[in-house]
C-alpha positions as CSV (number, residue, x, y, z in Angstrom):
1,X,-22.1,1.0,-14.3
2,X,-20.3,-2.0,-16.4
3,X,-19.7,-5.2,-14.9
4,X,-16.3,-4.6,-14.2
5,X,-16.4,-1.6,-11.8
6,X,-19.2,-3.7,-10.6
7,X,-16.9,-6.2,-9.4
8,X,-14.6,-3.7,-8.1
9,X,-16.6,-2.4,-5.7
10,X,-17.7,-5.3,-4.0
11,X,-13.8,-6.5,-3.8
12,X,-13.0,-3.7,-2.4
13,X,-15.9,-3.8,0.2
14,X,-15.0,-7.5,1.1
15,X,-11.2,-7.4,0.9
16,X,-11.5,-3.6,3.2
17,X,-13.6,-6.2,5.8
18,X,-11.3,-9.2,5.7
19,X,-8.3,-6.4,6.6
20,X,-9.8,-4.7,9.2
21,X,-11.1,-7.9,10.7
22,X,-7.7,-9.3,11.4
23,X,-6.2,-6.3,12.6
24,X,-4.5,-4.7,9.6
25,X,-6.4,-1.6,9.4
26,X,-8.4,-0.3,12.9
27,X,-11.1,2.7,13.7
28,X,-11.0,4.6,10.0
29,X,-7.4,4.3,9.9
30,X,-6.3,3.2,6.6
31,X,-7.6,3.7,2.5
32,X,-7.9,1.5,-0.6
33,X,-8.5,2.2,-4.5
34,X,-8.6,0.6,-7.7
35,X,-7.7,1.8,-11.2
36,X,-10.4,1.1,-13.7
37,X,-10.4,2.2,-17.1
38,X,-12.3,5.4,-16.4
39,X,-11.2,6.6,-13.5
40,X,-10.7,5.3,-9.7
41,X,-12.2,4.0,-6.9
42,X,-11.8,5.2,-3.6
43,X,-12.5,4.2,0.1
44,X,-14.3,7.2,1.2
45,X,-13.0,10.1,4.2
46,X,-14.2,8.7,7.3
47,X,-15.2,5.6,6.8
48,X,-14.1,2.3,8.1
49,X,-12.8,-0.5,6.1
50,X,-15.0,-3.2,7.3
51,X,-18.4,-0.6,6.7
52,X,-17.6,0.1,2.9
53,X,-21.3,0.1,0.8
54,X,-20.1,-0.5,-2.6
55,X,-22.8,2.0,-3.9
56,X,-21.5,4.8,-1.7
57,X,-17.0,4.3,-3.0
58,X,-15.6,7.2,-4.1
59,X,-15.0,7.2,-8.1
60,X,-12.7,9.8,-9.4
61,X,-12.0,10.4,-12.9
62,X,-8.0,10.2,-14.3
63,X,-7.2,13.8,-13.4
64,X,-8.9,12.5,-9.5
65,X,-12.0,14.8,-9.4
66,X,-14.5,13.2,-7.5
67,X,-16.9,12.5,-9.8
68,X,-19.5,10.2,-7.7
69,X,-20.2,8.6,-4.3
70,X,-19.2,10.1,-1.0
71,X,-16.3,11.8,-0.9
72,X,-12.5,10.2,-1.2
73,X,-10.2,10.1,1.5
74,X,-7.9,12.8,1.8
75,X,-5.2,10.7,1.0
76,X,-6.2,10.7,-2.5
77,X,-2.4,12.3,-3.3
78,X,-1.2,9.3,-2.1
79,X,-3.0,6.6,-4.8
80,X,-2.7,9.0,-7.1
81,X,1.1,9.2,-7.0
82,X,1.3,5.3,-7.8
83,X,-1.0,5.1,-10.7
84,X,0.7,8.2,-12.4
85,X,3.6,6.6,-12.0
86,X,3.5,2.9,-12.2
87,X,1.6,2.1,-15.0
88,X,1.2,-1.4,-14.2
89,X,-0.3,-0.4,-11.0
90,X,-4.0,-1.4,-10.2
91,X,-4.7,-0.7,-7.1
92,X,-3.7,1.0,-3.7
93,X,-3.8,0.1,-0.2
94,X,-2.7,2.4,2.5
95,X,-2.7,0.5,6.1
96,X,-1.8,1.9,9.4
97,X,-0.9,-1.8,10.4
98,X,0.7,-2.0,14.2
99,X,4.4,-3.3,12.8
100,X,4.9,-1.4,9.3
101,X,3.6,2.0,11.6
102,X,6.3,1.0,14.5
103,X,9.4,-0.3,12.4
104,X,8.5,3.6,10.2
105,X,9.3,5.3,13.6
106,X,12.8,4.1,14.4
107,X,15.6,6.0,13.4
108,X,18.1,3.7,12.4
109,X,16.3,1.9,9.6
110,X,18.2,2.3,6.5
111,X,15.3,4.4,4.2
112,X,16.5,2.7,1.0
113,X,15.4,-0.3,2.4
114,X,13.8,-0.5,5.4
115,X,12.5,-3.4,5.0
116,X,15.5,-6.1,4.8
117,X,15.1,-9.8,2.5
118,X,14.3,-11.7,5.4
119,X,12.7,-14.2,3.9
120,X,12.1,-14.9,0.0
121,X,8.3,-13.9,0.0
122,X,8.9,-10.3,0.8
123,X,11.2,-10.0,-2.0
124,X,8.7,-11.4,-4.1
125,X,5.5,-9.8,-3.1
126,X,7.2,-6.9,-2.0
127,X,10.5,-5.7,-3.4
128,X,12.5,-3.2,-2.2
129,X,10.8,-0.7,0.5
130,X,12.0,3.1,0.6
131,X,11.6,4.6,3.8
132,X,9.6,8.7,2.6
133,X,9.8,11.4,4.3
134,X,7.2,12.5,7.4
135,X,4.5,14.9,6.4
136,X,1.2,16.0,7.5
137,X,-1.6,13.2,6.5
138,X,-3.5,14.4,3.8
139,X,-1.1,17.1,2.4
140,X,-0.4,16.7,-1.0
141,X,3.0,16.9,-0.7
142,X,3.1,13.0,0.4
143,X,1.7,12.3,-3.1
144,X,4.6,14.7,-4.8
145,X,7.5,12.5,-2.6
146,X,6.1,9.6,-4.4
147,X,6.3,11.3,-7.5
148,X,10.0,11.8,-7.2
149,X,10.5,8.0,-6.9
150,X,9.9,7.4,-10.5
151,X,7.8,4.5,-10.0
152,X,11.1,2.5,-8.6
153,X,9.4,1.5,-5.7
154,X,5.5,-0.7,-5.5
155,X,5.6,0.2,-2.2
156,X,7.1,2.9,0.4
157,X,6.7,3.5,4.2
158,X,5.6,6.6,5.6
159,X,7.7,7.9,8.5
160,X,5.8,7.7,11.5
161,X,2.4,6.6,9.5
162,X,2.6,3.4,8.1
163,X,2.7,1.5,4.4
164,X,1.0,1.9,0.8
165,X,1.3,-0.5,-1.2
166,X,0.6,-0.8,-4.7
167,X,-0.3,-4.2,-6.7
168,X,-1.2,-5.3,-10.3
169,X,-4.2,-6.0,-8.2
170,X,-6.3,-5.3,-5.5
171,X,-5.8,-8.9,-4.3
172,X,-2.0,-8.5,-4.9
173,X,-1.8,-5.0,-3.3
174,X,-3.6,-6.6,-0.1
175,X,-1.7,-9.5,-0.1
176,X,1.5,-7.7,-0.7
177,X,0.1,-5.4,2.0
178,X,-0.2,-8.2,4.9
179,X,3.6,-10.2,3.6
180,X,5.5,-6.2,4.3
181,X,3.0,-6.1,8.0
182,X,4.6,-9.7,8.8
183,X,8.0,-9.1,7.9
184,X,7.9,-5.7,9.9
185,X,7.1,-8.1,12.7
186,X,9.8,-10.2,12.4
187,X,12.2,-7.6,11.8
188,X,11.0,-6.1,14.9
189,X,10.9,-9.5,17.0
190,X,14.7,-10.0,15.7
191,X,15.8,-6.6,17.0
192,X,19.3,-6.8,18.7
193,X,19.7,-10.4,17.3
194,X,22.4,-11.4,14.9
195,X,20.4,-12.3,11.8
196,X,20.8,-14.1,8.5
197,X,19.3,-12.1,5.7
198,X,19.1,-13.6,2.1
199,X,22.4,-12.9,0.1
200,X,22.5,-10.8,-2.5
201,X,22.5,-13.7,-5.0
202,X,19.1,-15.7,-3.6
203,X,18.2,-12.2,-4.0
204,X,18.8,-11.9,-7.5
205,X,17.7,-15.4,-7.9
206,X,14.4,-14.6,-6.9
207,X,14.3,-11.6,-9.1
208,X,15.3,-13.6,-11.9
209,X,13.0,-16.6,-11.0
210,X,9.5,-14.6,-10.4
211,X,10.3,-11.0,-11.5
212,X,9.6,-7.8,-9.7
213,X,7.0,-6.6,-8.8
């Protein structure tokens, strides 16, 4: 095992605690993965984020056969989705967080971008949010939804499931991750309110400024 797949794993088991520790991710709700140069790592079907054993995380090769440890999630179709189609993509989180799960069960959220430029980090760590279709967990349909996105998106909502977010890393993913779980909240907390969104043009200033992600 090199160094670097090394590391991986023991990210993934710290960063899987921290989350489920403060809330994000409860029970064995919830799956993250990292691209390496050989394959991917998985959290494993069943298992809880805060219990992941770095020896036992699933590794898949490119074409996601499981290759070693226990076996993946079965929202493999999911992570696979973003790394075939966002090359830049590193890792995976998939949360069933309290607030991105709620604001993915109302109907009138626009599912272009349900999740509005309330404040200038969740343009920057987030982007955009498209809003995908409800299907059964684990069928492999929800990774061929993603698919048809074209990579436009780092991170989409599930109708009446929750987020995944992808990241250059899996500390970016997470991060990115917790910023669209507290901006859910506020858009929630500000429901019914008249609210001032970022313009268009602080938009595109951030855009310019930091990026996308």
């Amino acid at each position: 095992m090199s160094p670097d797949e090394t590391a991986a794993r023991c990210e993934m088991a710290k960063l899987g605690a921290s989350l489920f520790d403060r809330g994000f991710s409860v029970g064995t709700a919830g799956n993250i993965s990292v691209r390496l140069s050989d394959g991917i790592l998985m959290s494993p079907t069943n298992a809880r984020l805060c219990d992941l054993d770095p020896d036992r995380i699933s590794k898949l090769d490119m074409e996601g056969k499981h290759v070693s440890g226990d076996r993946p999630t079965k929202e493999v179709f999911l992570h696979q989705a973003f790394y075939d189609t966002r090359p830049d993509a590193g890792a995976v989180v998939h949360l069933h967080s309290t607030w991105a799960t709620a604001l993915s069960c109302l109907e009138e959220i626009d599912p272009n971008d349900c999740i509005p430029p309330l404040t200038p980090y969740v343009v920057m760590r987030v982007g955009s949010v498209k809003l995908v279709p409800y299907v059964r967990p684990g069928d492999p349909k929800s990774g061929q939804l993603i698919r048809e996105l074209h990579g436009r998106f780092a991170a989409v909502l599930l109708a009446n499931h929750g987020p995944v977010v992808s990241g250059k890393s899996l500390f970016s993913a997470v991060c990115a991750a917790e910023e669209l779980e507290e901006t859910a909240k506020l858009v929630m907390a500000l429901e019914g309110r008249k609210v001032r969104y970022l313009a268009n043009h602080e938009v595109a200033d951030l855009i310019r400024t930091f990026g996308t992600i």
